[in-house]
C-alpha positions as a Python dict, from the first residue, in 0.01 Angstrom:
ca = {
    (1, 'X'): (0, 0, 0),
    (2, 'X'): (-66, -376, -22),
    (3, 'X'): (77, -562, 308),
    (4, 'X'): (2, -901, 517),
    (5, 'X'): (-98, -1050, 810),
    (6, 'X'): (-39, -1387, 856),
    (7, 'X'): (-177, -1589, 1195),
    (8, 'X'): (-271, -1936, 1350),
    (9, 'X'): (-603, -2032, 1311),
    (10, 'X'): (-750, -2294, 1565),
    (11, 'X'): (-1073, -2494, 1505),
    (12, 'X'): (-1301, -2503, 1841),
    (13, 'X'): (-1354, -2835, 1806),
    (14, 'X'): (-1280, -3151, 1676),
    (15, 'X'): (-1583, -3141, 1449),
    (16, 'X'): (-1511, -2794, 1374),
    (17, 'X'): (-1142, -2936, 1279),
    (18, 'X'): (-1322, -3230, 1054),
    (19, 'X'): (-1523, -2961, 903),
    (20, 'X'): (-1177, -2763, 824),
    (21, 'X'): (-1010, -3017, 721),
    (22, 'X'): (-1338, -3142, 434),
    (23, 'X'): (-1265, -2817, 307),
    (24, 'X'): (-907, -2809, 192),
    (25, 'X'): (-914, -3085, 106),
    (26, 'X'): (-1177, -3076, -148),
    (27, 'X'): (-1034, -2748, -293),
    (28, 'X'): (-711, -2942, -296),
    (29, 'X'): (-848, -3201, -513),
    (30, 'X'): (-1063, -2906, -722),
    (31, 'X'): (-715, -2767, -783),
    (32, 'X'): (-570, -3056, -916),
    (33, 'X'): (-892, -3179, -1148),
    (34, 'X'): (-847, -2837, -1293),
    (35, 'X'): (-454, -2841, -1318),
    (36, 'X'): (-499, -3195, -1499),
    (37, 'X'): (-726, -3045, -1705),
    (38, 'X'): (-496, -2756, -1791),
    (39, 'X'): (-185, -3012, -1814),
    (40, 'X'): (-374, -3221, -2085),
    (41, 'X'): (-483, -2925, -2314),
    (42, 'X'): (-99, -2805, -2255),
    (43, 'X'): (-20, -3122, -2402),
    (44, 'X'): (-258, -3113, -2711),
    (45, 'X'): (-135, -2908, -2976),
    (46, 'X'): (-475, -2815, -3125),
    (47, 'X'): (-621, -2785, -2715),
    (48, 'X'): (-692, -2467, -2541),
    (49, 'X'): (-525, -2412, -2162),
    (50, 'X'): (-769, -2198, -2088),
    (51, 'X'): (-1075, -2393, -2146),
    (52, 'X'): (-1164, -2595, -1840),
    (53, 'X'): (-1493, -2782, -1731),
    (54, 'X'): (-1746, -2692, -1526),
    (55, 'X'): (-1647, -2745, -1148),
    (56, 'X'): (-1952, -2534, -924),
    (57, 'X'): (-2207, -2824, -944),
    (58, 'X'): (-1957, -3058, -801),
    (59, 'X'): (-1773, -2851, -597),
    (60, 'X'): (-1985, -2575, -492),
    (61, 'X'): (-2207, -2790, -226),
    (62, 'X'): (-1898, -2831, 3),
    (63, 'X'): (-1684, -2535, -93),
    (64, 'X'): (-1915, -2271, -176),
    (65, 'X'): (-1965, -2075, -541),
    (66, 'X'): (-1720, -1818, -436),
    (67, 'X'): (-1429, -2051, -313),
    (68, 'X'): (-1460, -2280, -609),
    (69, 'X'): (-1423, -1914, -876),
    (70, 'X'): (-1115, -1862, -630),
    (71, 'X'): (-954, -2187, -645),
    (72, 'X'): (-1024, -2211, -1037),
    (73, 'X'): (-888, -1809, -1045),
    (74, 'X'): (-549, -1902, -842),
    (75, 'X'): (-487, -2196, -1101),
    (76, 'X'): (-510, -1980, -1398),
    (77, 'X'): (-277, -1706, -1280),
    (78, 'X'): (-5, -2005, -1205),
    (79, 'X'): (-27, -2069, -1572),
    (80, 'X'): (12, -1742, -1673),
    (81, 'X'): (287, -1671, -1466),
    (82, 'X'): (411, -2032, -1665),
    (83, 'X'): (405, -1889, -1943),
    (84, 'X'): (543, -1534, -1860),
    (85, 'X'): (844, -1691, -1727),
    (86, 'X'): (898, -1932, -2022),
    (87, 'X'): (872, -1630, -2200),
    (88, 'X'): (1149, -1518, -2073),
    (89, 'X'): (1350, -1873, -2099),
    (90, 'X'): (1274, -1895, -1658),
    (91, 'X'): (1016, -2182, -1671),
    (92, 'X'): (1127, -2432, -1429),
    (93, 'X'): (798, -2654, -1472),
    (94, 'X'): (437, -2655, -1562),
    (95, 'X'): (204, -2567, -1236),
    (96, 'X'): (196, -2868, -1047),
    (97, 'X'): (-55, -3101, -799),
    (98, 'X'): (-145, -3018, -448),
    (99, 'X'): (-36, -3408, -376),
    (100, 'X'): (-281, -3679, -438),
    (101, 'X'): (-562, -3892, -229),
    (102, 'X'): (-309, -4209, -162),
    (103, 'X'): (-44, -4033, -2),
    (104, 'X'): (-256, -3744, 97),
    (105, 'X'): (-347, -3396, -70),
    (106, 'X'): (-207, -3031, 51),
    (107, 'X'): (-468, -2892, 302),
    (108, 'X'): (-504, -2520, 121),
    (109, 'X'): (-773, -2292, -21),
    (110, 'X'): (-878, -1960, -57),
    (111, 'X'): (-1146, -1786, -7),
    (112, 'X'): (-1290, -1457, -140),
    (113, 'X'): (-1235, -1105, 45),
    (114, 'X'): (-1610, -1078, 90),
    (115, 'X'): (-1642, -1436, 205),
    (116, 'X'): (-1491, -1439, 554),
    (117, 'X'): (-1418, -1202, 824),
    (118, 'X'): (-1168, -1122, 1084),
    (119, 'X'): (-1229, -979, 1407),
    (120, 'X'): (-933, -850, 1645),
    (121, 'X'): (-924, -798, 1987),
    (122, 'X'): (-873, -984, 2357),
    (123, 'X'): (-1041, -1340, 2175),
    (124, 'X'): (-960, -1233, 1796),
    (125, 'X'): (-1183, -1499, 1610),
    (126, 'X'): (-1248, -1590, 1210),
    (127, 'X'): (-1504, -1690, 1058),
    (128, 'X'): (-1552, -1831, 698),
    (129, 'X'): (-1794, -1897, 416),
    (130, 'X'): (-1867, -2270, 339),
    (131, 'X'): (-2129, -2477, 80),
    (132, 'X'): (-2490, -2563, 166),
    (133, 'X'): (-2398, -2949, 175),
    (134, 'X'): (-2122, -2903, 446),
    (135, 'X'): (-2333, -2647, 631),
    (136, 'X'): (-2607, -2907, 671),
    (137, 'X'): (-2354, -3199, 719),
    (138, 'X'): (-2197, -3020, 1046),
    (139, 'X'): (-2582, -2869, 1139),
    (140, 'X'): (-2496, -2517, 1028),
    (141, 'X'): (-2788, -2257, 1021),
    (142, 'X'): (-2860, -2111, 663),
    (143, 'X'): (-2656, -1770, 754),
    (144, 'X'): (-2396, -1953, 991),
    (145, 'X'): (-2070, -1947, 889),
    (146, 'X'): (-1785, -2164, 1078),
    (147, 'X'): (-1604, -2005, 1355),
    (148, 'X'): (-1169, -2046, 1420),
    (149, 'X'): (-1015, -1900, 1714),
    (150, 'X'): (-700, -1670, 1559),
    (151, 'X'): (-365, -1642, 1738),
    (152, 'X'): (-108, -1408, 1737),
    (153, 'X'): (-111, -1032, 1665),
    (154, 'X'): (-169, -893, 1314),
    (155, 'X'): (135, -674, 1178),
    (156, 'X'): (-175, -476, 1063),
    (157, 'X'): (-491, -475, 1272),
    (158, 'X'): (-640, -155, 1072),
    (159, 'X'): (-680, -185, 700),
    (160, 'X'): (-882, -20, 414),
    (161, 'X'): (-977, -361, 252),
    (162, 'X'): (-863, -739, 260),
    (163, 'X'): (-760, -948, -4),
    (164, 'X'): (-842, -1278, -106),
    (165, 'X'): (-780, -1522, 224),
    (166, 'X'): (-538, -1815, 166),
    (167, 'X'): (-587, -2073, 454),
    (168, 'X'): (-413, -2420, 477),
    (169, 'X'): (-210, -2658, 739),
    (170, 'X'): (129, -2639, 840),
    (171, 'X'): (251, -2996, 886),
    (172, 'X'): (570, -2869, 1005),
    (173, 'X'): (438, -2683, 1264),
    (174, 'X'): (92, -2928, 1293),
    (175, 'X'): (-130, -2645, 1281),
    (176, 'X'): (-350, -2435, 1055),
    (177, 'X'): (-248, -2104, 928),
    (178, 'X'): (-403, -1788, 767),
    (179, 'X'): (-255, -1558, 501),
    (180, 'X'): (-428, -1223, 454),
    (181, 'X'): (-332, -959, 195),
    (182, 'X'): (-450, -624, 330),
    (183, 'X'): (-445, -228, 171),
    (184, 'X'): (-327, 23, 439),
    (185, 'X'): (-269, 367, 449),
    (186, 'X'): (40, 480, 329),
    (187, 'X'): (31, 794, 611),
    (188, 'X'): (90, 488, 863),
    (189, 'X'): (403, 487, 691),
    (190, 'X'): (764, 583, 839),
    (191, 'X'): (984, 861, 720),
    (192, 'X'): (1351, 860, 722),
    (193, 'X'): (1552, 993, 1003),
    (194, 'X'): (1819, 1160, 747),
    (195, 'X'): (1951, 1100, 394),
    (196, 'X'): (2253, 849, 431),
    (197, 'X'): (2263, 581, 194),
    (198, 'X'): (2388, 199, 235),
    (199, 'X'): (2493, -59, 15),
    (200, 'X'): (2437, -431, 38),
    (201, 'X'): (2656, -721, -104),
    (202, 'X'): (2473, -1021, -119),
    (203, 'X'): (2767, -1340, -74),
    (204, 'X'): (2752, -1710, -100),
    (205, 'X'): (2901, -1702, 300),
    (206, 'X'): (2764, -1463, 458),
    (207, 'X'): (2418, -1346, 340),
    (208, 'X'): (2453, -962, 369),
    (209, 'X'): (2757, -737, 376),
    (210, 'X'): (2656, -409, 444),
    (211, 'X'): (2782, -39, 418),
    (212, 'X'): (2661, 245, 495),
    (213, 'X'): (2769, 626, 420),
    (214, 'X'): (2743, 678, 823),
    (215, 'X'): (3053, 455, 803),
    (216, 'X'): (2848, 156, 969),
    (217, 'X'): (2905, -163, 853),
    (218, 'X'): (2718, -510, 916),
    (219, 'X'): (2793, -881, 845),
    (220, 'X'): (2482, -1162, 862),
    (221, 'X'): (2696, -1471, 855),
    (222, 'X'): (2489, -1762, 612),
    (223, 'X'): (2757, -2074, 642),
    (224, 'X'): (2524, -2280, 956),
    (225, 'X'): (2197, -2169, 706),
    (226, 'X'): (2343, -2285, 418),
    (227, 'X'): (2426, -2620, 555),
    (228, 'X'): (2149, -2723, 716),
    (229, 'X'): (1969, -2624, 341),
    (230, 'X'): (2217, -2855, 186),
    (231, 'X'): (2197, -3154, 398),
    (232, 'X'): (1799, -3075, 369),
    (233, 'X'): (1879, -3105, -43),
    (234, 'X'): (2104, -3410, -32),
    (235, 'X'): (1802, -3605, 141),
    (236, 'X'): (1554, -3459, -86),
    (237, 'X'): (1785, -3623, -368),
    (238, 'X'): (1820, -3923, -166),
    (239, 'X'): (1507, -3981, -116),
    (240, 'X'): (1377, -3950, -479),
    (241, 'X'): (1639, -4188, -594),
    (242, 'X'): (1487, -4462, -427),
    (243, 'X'): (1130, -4376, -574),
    (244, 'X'): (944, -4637, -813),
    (245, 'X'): (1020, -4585, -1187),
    (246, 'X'): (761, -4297, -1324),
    (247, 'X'): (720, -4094, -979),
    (248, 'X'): (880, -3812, -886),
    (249, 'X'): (786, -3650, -516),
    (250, 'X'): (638, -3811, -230),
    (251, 'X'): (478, -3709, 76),
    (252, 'X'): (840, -3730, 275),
    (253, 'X'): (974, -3563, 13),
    (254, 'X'): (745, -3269, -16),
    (255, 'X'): (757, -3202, 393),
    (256, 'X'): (1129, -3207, 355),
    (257, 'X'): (1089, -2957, 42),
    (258, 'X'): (849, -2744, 300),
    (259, 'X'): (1069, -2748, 618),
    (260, 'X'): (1343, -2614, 411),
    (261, 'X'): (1147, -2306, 242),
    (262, 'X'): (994, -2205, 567),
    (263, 'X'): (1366, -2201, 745),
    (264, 'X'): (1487, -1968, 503),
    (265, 'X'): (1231, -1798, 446),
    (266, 'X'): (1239, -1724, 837),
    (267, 'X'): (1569, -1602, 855),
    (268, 'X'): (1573, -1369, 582),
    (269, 'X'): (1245, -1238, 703),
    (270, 'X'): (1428, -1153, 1013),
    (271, 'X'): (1701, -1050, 842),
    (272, 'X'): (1524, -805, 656),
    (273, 'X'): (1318, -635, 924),
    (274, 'X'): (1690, -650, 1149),
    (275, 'X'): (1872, -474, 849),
    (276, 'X'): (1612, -218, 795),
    (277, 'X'): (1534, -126, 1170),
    (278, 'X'): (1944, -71, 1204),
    (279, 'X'): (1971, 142, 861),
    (280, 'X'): (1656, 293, 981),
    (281, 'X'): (1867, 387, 1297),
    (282, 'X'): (2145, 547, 1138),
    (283, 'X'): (1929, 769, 865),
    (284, 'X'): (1946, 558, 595),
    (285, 'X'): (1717, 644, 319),
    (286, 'X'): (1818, 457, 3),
    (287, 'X'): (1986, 117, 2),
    (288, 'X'): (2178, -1, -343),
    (289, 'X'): (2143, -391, -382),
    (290, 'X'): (2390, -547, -589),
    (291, 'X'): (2258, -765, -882),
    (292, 'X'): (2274, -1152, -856),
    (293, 'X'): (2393, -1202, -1171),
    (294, 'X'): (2754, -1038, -1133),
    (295, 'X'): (2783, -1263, -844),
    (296, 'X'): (2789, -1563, -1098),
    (297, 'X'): (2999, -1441, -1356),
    (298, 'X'): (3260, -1353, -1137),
    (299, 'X'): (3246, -1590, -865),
    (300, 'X'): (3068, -1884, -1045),
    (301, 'X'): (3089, -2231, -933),
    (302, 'X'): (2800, -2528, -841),
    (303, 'X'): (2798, -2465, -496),
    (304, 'X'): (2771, -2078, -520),
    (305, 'X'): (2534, -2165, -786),
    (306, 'X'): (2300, -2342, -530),
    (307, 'X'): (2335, -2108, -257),
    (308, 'X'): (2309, -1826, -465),
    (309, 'X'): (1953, -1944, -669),
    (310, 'X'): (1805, -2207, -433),
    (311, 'X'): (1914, -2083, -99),
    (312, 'X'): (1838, -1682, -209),
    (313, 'X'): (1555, -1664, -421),
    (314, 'X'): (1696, -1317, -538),
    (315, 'X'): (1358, -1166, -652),
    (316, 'X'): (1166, -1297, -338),
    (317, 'X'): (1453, -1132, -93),
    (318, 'X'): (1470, -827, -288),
    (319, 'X'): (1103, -808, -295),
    (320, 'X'): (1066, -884, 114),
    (321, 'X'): (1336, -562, 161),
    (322, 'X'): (1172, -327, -59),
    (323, 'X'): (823, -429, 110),
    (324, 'X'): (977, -367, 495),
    (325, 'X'): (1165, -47, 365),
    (326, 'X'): (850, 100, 212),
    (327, 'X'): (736, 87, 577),
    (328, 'X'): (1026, 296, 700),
    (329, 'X'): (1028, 530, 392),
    (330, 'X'): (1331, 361, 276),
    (331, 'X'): (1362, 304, -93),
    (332, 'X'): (1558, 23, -272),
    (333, 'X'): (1732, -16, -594),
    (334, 'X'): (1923, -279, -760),
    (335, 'X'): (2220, -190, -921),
    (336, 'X'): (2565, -358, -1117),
    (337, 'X'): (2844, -447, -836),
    (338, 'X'): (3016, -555, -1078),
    (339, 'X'): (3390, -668, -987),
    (340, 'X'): (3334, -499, -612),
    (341, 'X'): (3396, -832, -488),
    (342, 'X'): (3812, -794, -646),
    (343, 'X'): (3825, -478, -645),
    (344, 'X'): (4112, -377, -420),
    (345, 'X'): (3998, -26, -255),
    (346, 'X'): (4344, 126, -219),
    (347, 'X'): (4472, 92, -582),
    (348, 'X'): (4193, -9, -768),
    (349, 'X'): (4349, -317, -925),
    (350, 'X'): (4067, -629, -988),
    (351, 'X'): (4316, -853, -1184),
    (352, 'X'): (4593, -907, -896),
    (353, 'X'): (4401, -947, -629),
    (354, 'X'): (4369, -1300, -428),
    (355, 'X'): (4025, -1390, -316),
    (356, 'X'): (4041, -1668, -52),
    (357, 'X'): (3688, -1761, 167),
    (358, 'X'): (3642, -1425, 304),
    (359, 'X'): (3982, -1269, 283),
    (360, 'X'): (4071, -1055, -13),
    (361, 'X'): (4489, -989, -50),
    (362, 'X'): (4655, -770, -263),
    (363, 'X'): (5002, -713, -397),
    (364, 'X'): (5023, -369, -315),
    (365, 'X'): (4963, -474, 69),
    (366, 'X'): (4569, -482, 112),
    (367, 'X'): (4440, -755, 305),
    (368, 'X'): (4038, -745, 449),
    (369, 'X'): (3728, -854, 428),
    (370, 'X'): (3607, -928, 81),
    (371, 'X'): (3259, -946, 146),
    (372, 'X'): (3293, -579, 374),
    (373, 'X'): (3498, -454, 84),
    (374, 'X'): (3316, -534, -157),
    (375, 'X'): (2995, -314, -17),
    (376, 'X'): (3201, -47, 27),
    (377, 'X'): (3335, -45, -266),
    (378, 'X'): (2963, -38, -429),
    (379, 'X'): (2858, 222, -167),
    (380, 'X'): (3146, 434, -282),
    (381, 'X'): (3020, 379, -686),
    (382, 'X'): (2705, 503, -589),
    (383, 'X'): (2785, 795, -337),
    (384, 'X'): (3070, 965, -174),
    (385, 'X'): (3163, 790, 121),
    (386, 'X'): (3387, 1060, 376),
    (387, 'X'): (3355, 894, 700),
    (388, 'X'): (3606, 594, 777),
    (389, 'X'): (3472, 257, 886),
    (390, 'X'): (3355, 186, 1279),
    (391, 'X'): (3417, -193, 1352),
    (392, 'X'): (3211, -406, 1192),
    (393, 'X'): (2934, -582, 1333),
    (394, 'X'): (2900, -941, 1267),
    (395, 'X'): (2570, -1099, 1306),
    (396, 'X'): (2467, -1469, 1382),
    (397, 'X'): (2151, -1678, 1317),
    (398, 'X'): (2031, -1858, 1637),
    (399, 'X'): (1694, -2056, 1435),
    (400, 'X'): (1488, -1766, 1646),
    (401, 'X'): (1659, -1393, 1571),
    (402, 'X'): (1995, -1245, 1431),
    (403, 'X'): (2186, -1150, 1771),
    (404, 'X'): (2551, -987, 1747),
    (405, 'X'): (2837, -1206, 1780),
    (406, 'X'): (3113, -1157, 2093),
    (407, 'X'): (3374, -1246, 1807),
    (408, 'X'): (3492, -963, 1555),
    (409, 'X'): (3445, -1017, 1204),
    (410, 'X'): (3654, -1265, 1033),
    (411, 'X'): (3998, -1140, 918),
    (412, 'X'): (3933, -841, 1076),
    (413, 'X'): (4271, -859, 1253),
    (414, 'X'): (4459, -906, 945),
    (415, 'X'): (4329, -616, 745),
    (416, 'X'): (4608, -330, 646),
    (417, 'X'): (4548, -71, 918),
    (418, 'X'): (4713, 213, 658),
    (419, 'X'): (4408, 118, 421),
    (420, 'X'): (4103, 301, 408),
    (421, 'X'): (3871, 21, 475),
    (422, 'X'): (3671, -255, 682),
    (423, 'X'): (4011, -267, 904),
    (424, 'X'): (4005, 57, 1033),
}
């Protein structure tokens, strides 16, 4: 079962840091000779995208053989994921530049699973393969290979193999960082507690409404998230507004672009492994995830557009829950929810109901949370629900972990107490 660890990696000295630093940045500007390249044939109707020039003889003195047939091999499967997605009408733009040398080039390479190693224990340490030229630059033996102190624990210090290393710096953070793919064991593996089964609704509000056949339900609360990605956005836009005629990104710009993936790609990592450790809790062992799309064609407007494509990242969320519920045994599927969202769950009418922020009302006296509801209503399309609802527990984001909140959940108070729902 393929899984990562990702850690800090700390030069042990400023020369060693130099040395670091010569490194990305050459296989930054190898990656964007060969993504020219690449760009140019794209361009040429009788060229060939696949056909690129020779790099090792210029390259391989400072990067080594192996890292240059890595960088060269990342590049080519960008294109062809280019072209799978404009396949399927999803290209959003041709593979692009690791910046440039005026403004400054992304620090990032990667480096062949045979070509470094990682050791772990009290002073974990790793150490990498570079070219002859930098090795006699820096006064490297023949065999030596740079050493970086690592920090932080692995999520998985025992592995059957390792994958191909992708190292680079984090200018948010001002510090260089490791990504390592690694095969375990799949005995390491949890197993569930029971066979209850959960649903998720995944809002423009709050990020996850969950249900759960135990009769749990939980609410992650995405308004602060969402706004700090918009404001994040609006500069972005700003910012390229007032850029000379012919350029698109700068080096402000593409920071500002970074900060905001890594935040939410934080929190919904620890949303994730929060979710699954509670379902875990209560026995869960599959959880239905309502498809994306039904979100838009019932609920479609520009802002629930942008948190719904740009904030989400649908297949990147849905992919980070089915990796963390592999570990627990938990299996995932993605399924039509479908008019949940209007559904009103005491007399099934989806054409008189009143949706209104996070309050759904109904003639016929229903009034709860539509974001609750709506999970429980797609829990009870997949599975018979028996149990009535315990109070819902609403969840905040604090830019560190998801911690409960002292307040109930919104509307809570208003919800029909007669009804057979989140009220009760």
């Amino acid at each position: 079962m393929k899984r990562a660890n990702t850690f800090e990696v700390v030069p042990q000295s400023d020369e060693g840091e130099e040395l670091l630093r010569r490194l990305l940045d050459a296989s930054a500007a190898l990656w964007n000779e060969i993504n020219y390249e690449r760009r140019e044939h794209y361009a040429d109707p009788n060229g060939d995208v696949w056909e690129i020039s020779e790099c090792r003889g210029r390259y391989g003195g400072t990067l080594g053989a192996s890292t240059v047939q890595q960088i060269e091999r990342k590049n080519r499967e960008a294109w062809k994921s280019f072209f799978s997605l404009k396949k399927k009408g999803e290209a959003n733009g041709k593979p692009g530049f690791w910046g440039n040398a005026d403004e400054g080039r992304e620090l990032r390479t990667y480096i062949r699973n045979t070509s470094y190693s990682v050791e772990w224990g009290e002073y974990s340490r790793l150490e990498i393969l570079v070219g002859k030229d930098l090795k006699d630059e820096y006064g490297l033996g023949h065999r030596e290979r740079p050493r970086l102190e690592v920090r932080g624990d692995p999520n998985w210090k025992e592995y059957e193999k390792q994958g191909r290393l992708e190292l680079f710096y984090d200018e948010q953070a001002q510090t260089f960082r490791a990504f390592q793919p690694v095969t375990i064991d799949t005995s390491r593996l949890a197993q569930p507690l029971a066979s209850e089964e959960a649903a998720l609704d995944i809002g423009a509000n709050n990020l996850v409404a969950c249900t759960t056949t135990t009769g749990q339900q939980l609410l992650y609360e995405g308004r602060t998230l969402f706004k700090r990605f918009r404001e994040t956005t609006r500069e972005i836009a700003r910012l390229q507004s007032l850029l000379e005629e012919g350029r698109y990104s700068s080096h402000r710009i593409r920071r500002l672009y970074d900060r905001r993936t890594k935040r939410r790609d934080h929190a919904q990592d620890a949303l994730v492994r929060n979710l699954i450790e509670r379902l875990y809790d209560e026995g869960v062992k599959t959880v239905y995830v309502g498809a994306l799309t039904d979100v838009l064609d019932t609920h479609w407007s520009v802002e629930t557009n942008a948190k719904t494509h740009n904030f989400w990242a649908f297949r990147a969320f849905v992919n980070r829950l089915a990796c963390t519920a592999e570990e627990y045994g938990i299996s995932v599927e993605v399924r039509s929810e479908a008019w949940t969202s209007q559904e009103c769950p005491n007399c099934g009418s989806t054409e008189d109901t009143t949706r209104h922020r996070d309050t759904l009302m109904c003639p016929c006296g229903f009034e709860g949370h539509a974001d609750l509801t709506a999970s429980e209503t797609f829990l009870q399309r997949q599975t018979t629900v028996s149990r009535s609802m315990a109070r819902p527990v609403c969840l905040k984001w604090d830019d560190h972990e998801w911690s409960e909140s002292p307040r109930s959940v919104p509307n809570e108070e208003h919800t029909n107490p007669q009804v057979a729902s989140v009220g009760r």
